[in-house]
N, C-alpha and C positions, 0 to 999 in steps of 0.2 A: 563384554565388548566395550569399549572407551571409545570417545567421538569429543573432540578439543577438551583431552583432559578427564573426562567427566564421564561416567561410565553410560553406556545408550541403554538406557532402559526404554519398557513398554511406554511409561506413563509422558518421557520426550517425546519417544514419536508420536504419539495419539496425541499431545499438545502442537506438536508444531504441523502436522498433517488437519486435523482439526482447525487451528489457528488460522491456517493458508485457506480452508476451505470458507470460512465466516468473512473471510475478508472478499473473494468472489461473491460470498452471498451480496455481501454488500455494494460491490460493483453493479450485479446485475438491477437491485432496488434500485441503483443509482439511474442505469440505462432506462427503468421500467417506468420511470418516475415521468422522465421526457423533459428534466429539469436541467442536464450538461451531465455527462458524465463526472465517475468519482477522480479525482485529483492524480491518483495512481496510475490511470490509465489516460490520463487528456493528452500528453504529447503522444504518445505510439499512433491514438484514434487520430490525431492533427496532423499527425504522418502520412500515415494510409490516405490521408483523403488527398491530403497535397502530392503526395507520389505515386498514389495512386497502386502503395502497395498493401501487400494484405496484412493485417493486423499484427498477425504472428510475427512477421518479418520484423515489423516496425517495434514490436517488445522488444525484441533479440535484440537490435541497434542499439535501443535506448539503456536496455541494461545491461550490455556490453560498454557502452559509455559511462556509468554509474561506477562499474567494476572498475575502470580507469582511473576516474576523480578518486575511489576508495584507494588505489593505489599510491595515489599520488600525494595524499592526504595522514595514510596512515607509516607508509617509507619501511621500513624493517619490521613493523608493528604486523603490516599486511602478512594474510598466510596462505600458502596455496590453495586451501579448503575454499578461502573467498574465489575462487575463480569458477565453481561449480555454482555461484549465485547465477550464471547465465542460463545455465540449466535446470533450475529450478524454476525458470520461467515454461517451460514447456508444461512443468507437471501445473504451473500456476493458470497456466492458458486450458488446459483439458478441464481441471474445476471452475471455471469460468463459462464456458458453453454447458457443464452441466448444471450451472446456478442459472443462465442466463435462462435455458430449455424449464427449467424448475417458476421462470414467472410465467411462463404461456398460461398456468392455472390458476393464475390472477388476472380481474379486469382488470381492462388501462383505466388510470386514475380519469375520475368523471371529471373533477374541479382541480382549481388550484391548493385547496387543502390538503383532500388528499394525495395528490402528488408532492406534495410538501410532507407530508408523514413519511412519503416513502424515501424521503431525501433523508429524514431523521434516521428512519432505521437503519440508511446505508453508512451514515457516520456511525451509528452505534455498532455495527455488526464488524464495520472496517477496525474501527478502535478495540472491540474484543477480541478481533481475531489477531491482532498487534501483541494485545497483552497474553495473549495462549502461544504464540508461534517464538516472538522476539527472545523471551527469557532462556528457550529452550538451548540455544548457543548449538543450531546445529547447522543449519545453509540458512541466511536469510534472504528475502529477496533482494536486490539490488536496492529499490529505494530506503528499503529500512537499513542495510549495510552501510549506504552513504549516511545516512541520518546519524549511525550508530559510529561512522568515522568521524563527522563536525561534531556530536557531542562531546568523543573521547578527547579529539583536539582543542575545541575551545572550552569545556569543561564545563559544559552546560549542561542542564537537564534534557532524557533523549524528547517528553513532551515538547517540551518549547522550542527543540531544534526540528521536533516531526511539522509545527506550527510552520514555521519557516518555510522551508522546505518544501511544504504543498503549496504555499504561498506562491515560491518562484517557481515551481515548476507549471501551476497553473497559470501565470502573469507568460511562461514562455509559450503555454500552448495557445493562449490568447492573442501574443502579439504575432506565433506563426500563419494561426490560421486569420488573421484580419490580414496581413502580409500577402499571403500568398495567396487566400480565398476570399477576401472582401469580405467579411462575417468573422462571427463568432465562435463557427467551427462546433466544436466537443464542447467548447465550455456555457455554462449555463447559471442560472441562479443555486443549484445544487452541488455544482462544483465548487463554487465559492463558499459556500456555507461548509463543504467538505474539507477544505482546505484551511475556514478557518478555526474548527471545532473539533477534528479528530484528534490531534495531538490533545487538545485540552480534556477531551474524552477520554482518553486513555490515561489519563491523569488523575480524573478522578477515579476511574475505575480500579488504578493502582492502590490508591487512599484508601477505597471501599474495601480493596483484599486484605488490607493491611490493619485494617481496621478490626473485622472479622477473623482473620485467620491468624495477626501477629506476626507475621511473611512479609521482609521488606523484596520484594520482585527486581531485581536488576536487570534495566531493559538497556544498558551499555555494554553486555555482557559478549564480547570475540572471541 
């Protein structure tokens, strides 16, 4: 069986099923941490609070939005497959309350250190789960698909554009929720730190496979 091109083997899906799930893991450190949520979910959570809708809803919008920009961005380039990126939020949202439900068997961080460790793990486990799911070329999330359409267009590395990219998206969940709730909202000191270190994380970790295994990984791969 072929899936863009490329035949679906066992060892795709158990990369990009795996991949998607390391990335919630690291959502929930992020929540667990109490330090701002991770980058990938700060506008949906800036949503829900300002509209007062539920969390799910406010994925759905935002990466029906993403799908849009990808559209718009990649022109002929785009394929129908990208349009089931909205749908791959549902199975992203179900590993996400089971990562979340997976910290109740961790105490809440006592100090600020430890919560800050826990900020580290969630940029580490969000950036591995990047580099196991992206290369696989099968649904990516919406935010990696946009990521993966400004790199293909301005012909950047997808690190540096993933840098970006959490950048603005956490500068908008910022300026929605100070807008519209007087605060800070979702974002936090670990949002900031997620947004400015996952791309660079994932960069190195690419170096490191590359290094060991001689595997150049193509994370602009549609």
């Amino acid at each position: 069986m072929e899936f863009s091109g490329e035949e679906l083997t066992l060892k795709r899906i158990f990369n990009y099923v795996f991949g998607l799930f390391l990335i919630t893991l690291g959502v929930a450190f992020s929540i667990k941490s109490d330090l701002g949520s991770a980058p990938v979910s700060s506008i949906p959570y800036a949503m829900s609070l300002i509209w007062a809708i539920e969390i799910g809803v406010a994925t759905f919008i935002f990466h029906a939005f993403l799908v849009l920009i990808e559209l718009i961005l990649l022109r002929r380039d785009f394929k129908p497959k990208h349009f089931l990126q909205v749908f791959v939020g549902v199975l992203f949202g179900a590993f996400t309350s089971f990562s979340v439900s997976l910290m109740n068997f961790i105490p809440p961080a006592g100090n600020f250190l430890i919560a800050l460790a826990m900020s580290v793990l969630s940029i580490f486990f969000i950036a591995l789960g990047l580099f196991f799911y992206v290369p696989t070329n099968i649904i990516p999330l919406s935010v990696e698909g946009v990521t993966q359409a400004i790199a293909i267009v301005s012909k950047r590395p997808f690190s540096r554009i993933k840098v970006y990219l959490d950048i603005t998206i956490v500068s908008s969940a910022l300026i929605l929720s100070y807008v519209f709730l007087g605060n800070l909202g979702s974002v936090g000191i670990g949002t900031v730190l997620g947004a400015l270190f996952v791309g660079t994380t994932v960069k190195y970790i690419h170096k490191i496979n590359e290094r060991i295994t001689g595997n150049n990984v193509d994370m602009k791969k549609m």
